[in-house]
Predicted model as a PDB file, atoms N, CA, C, CB and O in Angstrom, pLDDT in the B-factor column:
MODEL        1                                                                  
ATOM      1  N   UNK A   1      87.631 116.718 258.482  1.00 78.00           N  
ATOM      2  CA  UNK A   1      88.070 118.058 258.736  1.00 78.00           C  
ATOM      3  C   UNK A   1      88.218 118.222 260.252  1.00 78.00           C  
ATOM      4  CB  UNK A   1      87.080 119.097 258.134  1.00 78.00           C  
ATOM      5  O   UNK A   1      87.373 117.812 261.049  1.00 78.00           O  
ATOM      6  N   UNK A   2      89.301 118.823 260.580  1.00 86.00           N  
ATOM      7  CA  UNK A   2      90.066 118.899 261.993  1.00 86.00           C  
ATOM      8  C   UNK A   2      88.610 120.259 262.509  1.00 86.00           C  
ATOM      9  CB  UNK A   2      92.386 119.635 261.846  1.00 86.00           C  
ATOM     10  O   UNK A   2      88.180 121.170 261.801  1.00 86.00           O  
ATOM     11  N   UNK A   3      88.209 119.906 263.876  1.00 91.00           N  
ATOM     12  CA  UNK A   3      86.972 120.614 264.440  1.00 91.00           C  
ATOM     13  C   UNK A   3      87.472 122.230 264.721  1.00 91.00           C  
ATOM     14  CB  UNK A   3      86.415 119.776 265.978  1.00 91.00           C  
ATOM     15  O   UNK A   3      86.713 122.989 265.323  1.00 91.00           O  
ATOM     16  N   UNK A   4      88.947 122.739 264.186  1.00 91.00           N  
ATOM     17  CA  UNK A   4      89.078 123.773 264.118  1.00 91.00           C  
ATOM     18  C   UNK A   4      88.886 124.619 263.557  1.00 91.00           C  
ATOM     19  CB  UNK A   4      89.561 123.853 264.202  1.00 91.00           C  
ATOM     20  O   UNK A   4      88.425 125.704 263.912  1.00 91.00           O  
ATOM     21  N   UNK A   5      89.378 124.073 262.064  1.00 91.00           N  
ATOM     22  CA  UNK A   5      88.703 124.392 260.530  1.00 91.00           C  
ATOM     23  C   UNK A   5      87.481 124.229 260.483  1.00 91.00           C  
ATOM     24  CB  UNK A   5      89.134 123.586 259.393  1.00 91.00           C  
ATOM     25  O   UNK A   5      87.118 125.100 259.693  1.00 91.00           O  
ATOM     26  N   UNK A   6      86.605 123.686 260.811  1.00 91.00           N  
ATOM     27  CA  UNK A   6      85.119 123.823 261.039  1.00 91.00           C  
ATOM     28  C   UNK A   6      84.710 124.961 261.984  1.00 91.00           C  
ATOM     29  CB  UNK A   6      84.572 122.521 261.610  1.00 91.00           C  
ATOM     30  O   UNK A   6      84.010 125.862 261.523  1.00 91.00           O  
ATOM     31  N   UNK A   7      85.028 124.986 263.060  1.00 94.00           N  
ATOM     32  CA  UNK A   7      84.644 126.171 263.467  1.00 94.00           C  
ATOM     33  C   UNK A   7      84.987 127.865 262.966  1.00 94.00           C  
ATOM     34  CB  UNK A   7      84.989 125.958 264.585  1.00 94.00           C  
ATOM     35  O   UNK A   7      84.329 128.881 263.189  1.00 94.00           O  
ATOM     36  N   UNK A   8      86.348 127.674 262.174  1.00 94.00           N  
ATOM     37  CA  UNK A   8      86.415 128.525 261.708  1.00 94.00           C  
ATOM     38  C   UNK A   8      85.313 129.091 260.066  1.00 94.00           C  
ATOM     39  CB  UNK A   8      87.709 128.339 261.762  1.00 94.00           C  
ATOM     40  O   UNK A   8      85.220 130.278 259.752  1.00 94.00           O  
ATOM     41  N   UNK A   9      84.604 127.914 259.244  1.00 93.00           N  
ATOM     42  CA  UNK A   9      84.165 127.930 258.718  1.00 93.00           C  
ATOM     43  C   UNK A   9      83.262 128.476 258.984  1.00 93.00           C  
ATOM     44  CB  UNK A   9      84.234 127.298 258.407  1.00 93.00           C  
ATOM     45  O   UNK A   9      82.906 129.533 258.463  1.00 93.00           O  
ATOM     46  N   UNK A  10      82.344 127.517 260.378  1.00 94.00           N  
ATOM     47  CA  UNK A  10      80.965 128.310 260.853  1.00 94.00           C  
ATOM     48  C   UNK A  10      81.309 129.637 261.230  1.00 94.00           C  
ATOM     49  CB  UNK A  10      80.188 127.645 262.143  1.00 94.00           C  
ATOM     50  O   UNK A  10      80.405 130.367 260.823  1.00 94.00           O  
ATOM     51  N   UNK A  11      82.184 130.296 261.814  1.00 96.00           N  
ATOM     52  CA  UNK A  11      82.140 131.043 262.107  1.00 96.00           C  
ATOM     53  C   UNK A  11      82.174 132.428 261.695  1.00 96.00           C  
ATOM     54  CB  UNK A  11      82.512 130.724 262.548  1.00 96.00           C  
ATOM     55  O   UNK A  11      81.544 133.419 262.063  1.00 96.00           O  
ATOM     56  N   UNK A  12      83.411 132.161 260.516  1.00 95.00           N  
ATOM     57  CA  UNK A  12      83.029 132.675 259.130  1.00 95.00           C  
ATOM     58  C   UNK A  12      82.211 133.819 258.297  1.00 95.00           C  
ATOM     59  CB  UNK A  12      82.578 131.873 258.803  1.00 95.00           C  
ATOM     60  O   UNK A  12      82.160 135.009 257.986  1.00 95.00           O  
ATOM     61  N   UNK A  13      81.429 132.137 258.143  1.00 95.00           N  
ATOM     62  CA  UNK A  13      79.887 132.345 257.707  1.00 95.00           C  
ATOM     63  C   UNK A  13      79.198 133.047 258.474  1.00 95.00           C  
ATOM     64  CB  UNK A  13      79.113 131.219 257.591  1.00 95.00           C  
ATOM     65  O   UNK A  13      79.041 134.134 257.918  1.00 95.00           O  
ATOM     66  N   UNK A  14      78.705 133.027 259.432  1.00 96.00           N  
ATOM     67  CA  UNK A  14      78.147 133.678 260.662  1.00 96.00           C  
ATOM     68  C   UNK A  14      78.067 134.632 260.311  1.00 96.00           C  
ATOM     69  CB  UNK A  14      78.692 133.705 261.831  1.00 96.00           C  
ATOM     70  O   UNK A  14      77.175 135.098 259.601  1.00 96.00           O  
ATOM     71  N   UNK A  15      79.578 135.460 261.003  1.00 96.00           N  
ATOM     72  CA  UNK A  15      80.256 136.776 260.457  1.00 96.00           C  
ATOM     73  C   UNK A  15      79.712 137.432 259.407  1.00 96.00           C  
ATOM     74  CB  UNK A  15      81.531 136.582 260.038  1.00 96.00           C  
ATOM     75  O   UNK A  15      79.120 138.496 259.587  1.00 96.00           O  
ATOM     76  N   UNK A  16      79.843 136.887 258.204  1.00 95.00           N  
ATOM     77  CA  UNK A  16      79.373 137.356 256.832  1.00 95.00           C  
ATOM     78  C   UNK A  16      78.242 137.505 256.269  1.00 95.00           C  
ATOM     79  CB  UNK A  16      79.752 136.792 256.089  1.00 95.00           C  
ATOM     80  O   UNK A  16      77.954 138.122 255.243  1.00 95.00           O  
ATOM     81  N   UNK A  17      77.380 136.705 257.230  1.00 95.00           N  
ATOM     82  CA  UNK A  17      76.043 136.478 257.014  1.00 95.00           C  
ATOM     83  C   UNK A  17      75.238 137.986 258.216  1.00 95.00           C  
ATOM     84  CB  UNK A  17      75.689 134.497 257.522  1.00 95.00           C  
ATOM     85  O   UNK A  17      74.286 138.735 257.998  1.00 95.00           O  
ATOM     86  N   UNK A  18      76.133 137.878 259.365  1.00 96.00           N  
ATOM     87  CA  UNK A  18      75.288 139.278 260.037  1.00 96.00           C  
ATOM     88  C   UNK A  18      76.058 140.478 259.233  1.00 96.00           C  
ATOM     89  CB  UNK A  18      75.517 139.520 262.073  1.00 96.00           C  
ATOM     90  O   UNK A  18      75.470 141.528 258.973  1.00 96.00           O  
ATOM     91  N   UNK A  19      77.183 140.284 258.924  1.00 95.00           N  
ATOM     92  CA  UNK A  19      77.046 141.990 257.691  1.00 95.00           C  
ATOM     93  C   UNK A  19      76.442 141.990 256.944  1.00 95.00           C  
ATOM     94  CB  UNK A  19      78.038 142.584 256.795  1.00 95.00           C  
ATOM     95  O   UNK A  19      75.934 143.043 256.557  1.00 95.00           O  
ATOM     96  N   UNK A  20      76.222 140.959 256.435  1.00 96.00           N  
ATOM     97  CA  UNK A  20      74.948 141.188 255.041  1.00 96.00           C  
ATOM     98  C   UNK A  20      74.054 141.711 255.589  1.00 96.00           C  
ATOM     99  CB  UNK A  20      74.210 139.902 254.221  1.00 96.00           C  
ATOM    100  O   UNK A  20      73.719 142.879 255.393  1.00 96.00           O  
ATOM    101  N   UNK A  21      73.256 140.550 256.750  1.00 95.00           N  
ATOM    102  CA  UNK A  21      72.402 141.475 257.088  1.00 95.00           C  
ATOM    103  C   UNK A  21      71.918 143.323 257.463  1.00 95.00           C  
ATOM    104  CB  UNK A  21      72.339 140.910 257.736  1.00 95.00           C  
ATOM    105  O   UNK A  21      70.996 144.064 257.121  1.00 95.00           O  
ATOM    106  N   UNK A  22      73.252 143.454 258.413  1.00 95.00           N  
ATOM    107  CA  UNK A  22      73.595 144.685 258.960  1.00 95.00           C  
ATOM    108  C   UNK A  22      73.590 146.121 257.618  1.00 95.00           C  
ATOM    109  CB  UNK A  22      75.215 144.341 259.706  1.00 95.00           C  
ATOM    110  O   UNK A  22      73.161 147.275 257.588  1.00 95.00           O  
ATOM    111  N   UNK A  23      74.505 144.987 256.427  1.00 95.00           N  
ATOM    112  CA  UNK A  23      74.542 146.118 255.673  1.00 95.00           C  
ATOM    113  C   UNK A  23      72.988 146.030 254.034  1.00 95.00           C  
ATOM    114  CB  UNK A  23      76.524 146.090 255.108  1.00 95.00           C  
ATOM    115  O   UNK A  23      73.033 146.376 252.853  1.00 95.00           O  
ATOM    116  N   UNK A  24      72.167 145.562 254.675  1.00 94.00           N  
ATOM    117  CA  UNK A  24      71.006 145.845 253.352  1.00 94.00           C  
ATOM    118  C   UNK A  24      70.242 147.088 253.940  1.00 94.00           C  
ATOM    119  CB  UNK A  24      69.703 144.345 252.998  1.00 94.00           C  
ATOM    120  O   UNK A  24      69.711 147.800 253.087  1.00 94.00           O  
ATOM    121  N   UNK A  25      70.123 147.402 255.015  1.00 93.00           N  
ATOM    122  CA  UNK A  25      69.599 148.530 255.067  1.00 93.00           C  
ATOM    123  C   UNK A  25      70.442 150.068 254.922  1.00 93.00           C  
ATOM    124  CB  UNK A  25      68.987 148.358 256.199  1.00 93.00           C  
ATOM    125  O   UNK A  25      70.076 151.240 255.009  1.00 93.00           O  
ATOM    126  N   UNK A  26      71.574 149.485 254.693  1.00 92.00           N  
ATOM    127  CA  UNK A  26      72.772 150.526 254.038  1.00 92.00           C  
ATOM    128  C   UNK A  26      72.794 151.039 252.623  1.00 92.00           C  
ATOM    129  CB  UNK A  26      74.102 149.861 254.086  1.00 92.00           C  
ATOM    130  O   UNK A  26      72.497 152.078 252.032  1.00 92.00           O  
ATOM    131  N   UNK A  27      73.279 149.847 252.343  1.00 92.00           N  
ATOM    132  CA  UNK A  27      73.910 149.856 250.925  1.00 92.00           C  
ATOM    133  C   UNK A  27      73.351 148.295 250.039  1.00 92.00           C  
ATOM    134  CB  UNK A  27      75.865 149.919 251.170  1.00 92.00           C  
ATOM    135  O   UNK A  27      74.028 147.357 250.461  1.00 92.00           O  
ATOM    136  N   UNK A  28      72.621 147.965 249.273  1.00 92.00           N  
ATOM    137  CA  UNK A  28      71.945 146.818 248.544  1.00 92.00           C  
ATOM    138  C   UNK A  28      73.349 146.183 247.905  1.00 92.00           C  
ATOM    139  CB  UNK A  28      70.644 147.358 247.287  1.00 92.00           C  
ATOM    140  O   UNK A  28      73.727 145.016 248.000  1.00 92.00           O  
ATOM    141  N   UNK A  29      73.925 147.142 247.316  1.00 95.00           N  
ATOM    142  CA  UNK A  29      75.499 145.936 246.766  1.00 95.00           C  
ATOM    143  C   UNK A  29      76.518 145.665 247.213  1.00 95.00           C  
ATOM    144  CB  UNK A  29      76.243 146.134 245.745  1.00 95.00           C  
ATOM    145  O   UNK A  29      77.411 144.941 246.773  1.00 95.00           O  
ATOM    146  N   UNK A  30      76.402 146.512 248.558  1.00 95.00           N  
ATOM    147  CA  UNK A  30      77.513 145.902 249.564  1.00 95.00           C  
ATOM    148  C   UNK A  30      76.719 144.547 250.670  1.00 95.00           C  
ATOM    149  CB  UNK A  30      78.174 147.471 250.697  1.00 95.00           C  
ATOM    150  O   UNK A  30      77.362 143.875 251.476  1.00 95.00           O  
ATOM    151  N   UNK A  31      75.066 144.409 250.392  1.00 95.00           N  
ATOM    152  CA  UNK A  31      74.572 142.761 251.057  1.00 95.00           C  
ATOM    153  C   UNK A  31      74.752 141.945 249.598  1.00 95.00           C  
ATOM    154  CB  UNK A  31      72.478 142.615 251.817  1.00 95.00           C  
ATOM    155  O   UNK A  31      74.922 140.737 249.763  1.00 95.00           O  
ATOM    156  N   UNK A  32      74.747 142.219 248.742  1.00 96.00           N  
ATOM    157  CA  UNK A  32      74.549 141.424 247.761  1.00 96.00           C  
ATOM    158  C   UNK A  32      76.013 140.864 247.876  1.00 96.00           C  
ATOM    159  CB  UNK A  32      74.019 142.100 246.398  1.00 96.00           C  
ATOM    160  O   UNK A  32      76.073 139.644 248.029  1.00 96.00           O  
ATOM    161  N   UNK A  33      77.492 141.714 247.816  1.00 96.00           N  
ATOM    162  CA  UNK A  33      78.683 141.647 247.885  1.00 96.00           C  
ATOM    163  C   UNK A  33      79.187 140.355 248.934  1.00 96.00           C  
ATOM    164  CB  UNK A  33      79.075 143.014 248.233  1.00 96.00           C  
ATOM    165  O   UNK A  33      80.072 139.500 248.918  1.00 96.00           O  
ATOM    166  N   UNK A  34      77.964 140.799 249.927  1.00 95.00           N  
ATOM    167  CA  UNK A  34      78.514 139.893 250.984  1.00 95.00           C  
ATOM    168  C   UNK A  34      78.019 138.562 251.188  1.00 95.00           C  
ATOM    169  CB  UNK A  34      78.381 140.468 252.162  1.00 95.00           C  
ATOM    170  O   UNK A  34      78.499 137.596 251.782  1.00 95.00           O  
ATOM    171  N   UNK A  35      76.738 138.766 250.435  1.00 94.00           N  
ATOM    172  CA  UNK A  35      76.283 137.138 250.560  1.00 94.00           C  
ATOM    173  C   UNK A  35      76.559 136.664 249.526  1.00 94.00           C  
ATOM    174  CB  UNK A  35      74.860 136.725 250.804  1.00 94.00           C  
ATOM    175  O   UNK A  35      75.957 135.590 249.517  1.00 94.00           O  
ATOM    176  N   UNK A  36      77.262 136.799 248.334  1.00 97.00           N  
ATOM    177  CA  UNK A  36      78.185 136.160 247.427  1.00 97.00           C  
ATOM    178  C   UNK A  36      78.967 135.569 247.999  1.00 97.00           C  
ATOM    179  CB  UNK A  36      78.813 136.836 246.629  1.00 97.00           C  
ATOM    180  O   UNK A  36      78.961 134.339 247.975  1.00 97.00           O  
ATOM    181  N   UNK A  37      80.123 136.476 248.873  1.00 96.00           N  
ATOM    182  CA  UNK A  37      80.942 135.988 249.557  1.00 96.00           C  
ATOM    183  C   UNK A  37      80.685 134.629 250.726  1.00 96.00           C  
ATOM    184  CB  UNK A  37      81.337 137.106 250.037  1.00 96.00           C  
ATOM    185  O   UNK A  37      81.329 133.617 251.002  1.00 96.00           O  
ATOM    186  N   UNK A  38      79.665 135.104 251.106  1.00 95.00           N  
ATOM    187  CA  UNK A  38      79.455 134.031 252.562  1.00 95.00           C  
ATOM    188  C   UNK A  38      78.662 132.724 251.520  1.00 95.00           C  
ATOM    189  CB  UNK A  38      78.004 134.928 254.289  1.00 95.00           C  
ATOM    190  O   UNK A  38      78.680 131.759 252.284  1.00 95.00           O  
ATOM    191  N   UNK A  39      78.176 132.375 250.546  1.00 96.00           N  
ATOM    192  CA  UNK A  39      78.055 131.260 249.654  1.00 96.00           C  
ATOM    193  C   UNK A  39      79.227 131.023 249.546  1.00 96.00           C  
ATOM    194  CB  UNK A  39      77.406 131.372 248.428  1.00 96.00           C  
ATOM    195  O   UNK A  39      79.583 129.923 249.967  1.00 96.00           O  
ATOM    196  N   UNK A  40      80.090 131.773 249.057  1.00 96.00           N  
ATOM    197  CA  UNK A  40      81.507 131.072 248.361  1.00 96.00           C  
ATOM    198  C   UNK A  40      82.142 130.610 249.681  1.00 96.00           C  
ATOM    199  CB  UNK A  40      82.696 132.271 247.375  1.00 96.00           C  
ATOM    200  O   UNK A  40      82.765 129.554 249.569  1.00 96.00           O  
ATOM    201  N   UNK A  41      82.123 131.232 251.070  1.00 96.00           N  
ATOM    202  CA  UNK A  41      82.894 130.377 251.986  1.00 96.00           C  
ATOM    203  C   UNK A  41      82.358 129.430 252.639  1.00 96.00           C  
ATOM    204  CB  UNK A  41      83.442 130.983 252.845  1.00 96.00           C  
ATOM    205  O   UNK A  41      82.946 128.662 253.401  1.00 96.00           O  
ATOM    206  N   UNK A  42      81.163 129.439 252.361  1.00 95.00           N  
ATOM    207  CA  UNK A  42      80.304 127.869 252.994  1.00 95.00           C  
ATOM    208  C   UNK A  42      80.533 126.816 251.786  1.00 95.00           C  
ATOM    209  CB  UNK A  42      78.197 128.066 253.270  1.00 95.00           C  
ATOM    210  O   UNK A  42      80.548 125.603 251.998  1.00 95.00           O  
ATOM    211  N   UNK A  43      80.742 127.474 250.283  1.00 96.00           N  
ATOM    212  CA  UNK A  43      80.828 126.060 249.181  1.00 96.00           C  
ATOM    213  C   UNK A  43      82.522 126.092 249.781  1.00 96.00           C  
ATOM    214  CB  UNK A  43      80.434 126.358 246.832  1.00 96.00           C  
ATOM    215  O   UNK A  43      82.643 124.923 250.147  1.00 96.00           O  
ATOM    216  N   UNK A  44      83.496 126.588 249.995  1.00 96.00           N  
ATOM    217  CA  UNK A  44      84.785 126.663 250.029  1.00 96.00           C  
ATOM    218  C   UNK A  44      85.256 125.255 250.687  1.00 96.00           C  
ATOM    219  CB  UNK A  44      85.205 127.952 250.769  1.00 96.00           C  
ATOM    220  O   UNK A  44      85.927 124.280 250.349  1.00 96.00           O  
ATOM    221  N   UNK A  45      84.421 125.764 251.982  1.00 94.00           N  
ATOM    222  CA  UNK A  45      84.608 124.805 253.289  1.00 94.00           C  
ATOM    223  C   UNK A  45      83.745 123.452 252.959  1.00 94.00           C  
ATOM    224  CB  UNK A  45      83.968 125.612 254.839  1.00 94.00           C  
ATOM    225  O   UNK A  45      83.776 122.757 253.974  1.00 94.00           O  
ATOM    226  N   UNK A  46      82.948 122.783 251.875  1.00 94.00           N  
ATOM    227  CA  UNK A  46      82.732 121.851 251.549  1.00 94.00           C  
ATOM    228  C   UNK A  46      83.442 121.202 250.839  1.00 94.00           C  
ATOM    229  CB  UNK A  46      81.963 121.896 251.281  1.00 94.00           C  
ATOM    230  O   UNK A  46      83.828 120.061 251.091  1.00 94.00           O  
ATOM    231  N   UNK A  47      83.764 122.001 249.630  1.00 95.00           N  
ATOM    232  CA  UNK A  47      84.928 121.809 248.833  1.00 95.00           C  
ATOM    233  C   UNK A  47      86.685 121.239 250.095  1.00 95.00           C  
ATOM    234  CB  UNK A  47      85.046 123.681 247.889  1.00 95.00           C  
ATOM    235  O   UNK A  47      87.661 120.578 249.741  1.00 95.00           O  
ATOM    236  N   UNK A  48      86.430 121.768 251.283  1.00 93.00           N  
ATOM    237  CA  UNK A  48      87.924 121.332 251.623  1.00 93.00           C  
ATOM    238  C   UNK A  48      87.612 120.229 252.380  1.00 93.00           C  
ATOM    239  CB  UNK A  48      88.916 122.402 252.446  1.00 93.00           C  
ATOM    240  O   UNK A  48      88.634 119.635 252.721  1.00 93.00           O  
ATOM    241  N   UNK A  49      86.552 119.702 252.792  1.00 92.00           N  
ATOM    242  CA  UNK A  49      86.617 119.149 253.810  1.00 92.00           C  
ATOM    243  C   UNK A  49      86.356 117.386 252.801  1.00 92.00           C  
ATOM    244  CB  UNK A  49      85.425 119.905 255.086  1.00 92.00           C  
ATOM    245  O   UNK A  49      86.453 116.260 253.289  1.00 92.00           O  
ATOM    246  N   UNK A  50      85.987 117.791 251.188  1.00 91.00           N  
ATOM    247  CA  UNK A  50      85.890 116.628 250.598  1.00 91.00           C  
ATOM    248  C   UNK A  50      86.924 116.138 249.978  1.00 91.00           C  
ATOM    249  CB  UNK A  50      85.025 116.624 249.870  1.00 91.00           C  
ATOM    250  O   UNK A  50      86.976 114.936 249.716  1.00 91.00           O  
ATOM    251  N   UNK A  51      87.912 116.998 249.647  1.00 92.00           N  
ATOM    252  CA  UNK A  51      89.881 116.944 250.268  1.00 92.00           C  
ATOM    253  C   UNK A  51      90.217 116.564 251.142  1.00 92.00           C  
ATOM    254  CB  UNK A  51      90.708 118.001 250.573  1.00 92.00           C  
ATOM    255  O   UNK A  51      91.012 115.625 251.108  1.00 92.00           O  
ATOM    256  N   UNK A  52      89.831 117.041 252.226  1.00 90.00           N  
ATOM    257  CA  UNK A  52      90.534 115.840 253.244  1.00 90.00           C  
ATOM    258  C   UNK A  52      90.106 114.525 253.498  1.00 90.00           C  
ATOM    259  CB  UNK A  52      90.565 116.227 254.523  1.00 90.00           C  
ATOM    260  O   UNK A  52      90.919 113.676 253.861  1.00 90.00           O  
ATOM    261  N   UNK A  53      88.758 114.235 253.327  1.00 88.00           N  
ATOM    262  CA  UNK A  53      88.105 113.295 253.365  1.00 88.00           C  
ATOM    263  C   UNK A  53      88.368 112.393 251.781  1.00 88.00           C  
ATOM    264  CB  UNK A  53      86.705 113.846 253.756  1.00 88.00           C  
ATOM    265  O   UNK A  53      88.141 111.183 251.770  1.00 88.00           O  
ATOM    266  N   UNK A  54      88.708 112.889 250.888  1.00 88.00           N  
ATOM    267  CA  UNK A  54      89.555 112.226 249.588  1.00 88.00           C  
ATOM    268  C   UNK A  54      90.806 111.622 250.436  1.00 88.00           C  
ATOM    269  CB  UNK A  54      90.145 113.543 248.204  1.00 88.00           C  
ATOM    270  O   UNK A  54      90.920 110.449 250.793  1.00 88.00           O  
ATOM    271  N   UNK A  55      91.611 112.558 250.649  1.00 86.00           N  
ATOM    272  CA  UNK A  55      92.905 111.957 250.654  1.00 86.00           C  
ATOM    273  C   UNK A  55      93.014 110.938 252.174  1.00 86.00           C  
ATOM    274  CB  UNK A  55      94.112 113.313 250.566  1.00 86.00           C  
ATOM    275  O   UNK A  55      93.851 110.062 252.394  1.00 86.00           O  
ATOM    276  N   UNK A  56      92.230 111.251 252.804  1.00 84.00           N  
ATOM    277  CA  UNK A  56      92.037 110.657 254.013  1.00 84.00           C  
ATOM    278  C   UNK A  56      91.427 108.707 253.496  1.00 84.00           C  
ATOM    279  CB  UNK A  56      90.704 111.862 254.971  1.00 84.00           C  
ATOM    280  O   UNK A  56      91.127 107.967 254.433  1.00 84.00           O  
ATOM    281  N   UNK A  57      91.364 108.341 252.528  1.00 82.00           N  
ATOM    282  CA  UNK A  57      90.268 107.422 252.226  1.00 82.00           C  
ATOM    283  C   UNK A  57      91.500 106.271 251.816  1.00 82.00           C  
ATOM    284  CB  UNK A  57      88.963 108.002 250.882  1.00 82.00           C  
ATOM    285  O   UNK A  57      92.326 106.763 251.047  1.00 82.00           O  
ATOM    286  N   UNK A  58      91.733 105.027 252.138  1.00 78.00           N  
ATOM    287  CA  UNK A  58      92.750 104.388 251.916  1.00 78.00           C  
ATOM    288  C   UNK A  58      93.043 103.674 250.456  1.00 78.00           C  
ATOM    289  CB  UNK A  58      92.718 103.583 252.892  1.00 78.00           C  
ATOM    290  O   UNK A  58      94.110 103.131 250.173  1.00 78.00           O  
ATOM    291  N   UNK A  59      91.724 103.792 249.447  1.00 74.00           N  
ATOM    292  CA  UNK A  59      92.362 103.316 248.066  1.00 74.00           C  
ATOM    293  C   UNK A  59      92.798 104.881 247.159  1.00 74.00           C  
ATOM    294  CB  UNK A  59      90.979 102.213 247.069  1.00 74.00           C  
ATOM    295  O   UNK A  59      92.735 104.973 245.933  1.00 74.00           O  
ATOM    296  N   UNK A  60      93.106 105.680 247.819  1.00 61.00           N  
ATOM    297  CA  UNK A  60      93.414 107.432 247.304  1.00 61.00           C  
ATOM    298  C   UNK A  60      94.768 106.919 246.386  1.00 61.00           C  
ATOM    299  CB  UNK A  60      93.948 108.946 248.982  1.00 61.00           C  
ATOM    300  O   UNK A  60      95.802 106.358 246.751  1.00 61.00           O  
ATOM    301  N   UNK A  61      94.365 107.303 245.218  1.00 60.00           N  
ATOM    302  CA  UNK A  61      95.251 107.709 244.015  1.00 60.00           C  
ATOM    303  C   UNK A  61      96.222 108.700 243.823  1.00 60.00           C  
ATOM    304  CB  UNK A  61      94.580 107.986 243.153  1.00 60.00           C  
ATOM    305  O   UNK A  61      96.789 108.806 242.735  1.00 60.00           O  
TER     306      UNK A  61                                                      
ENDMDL                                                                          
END                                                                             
C-alpha cells in the first residue's frame, strides 16, 4: 500500500476515533455510530492493502 493511502487510513481512524470520543458524553448512539464506523475503516484499509499486496505477488491468478 502506497504510504499515502496509509496515511489516509491512519488518519481516518484517528478522526473517527476522537468523535467517538468527543461525542459519548453527548449522545451514546451517535459514539456507538462512530466506532462502528472507525472498525469498519481500519478492517477496510486491511482488507485493501491485502489487494494490493495480492495482486502485487508474482504467481497472482
Amino acid at each position: 500500500m502506497s504510504k499515502g493511502l496509509s496515511l489516509w487510513f491512519a488518519a481516518s481512524s484517528i478522526l473517527l476515533l476522537m468523535a467517538c470520543s468527543v461525542s459519548i458524553s453527548y449522545n451514546g448512539w451517535v459514539a456507538v455510530l462512530l466506532g462502528i464506523l472507525a472498525i469498519l475503516n481500519i478492517g477496510w484499509g486491511f482488507v485493501v492493502k491485502a489487494r494490493k499486496n495480492r495482486l502485487q505477488q508474482p504467481d497472482h491468478r
